[in-house]
N, C-alpha and C positions, 0 to 999 in steps of 0.2 A: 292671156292676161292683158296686154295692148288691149286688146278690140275691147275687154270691158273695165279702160281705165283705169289698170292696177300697173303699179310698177315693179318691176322683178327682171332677173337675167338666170340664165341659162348656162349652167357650169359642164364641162364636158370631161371627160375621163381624162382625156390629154393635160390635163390642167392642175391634176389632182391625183396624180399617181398612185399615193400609199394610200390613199383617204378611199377613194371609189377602189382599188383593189380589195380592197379588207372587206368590203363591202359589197361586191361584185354589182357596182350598178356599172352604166355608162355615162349617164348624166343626173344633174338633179336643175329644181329649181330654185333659185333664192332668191329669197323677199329680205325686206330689212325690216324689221319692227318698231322700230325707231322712228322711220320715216310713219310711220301713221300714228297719227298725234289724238283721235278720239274717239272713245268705245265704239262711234257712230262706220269711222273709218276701216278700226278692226274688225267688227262684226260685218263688214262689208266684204274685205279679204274674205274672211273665213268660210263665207257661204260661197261665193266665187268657186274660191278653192274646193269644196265639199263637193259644189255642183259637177266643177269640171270632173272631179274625180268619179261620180258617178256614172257622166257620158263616158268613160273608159272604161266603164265593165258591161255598160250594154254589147 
């Protein structure tokens, strides 16, 4: 997300006990939606995000 200009952090299991157990992840990722102020910026995330998510099933 860094390498293409998006801002977000990285939550880890230690961090978030009940939350990721109920859930059985390890981590997640968070954005804040707030911080992007115009359709122009959302729809930028969101294909970002789609994209990476697809090099993950290759």
């Amino acid at each position: 997300m860094d390498a293409r200009g998006i801002n977000s952090a990285l939550s880890f299991r230690e961090f978030a006990q009940c939350d990721f157990a109920d859930k059985d992840v390890e981590w997640c990722l968070r954005l804040s939606p707030h911080y992007y102020n115009t359709e122009e910026e959302v729809d930028h995330v969101a294909d970002v995000v789609a994209d990476l998510a697809g090099q993950g099933r290759r």
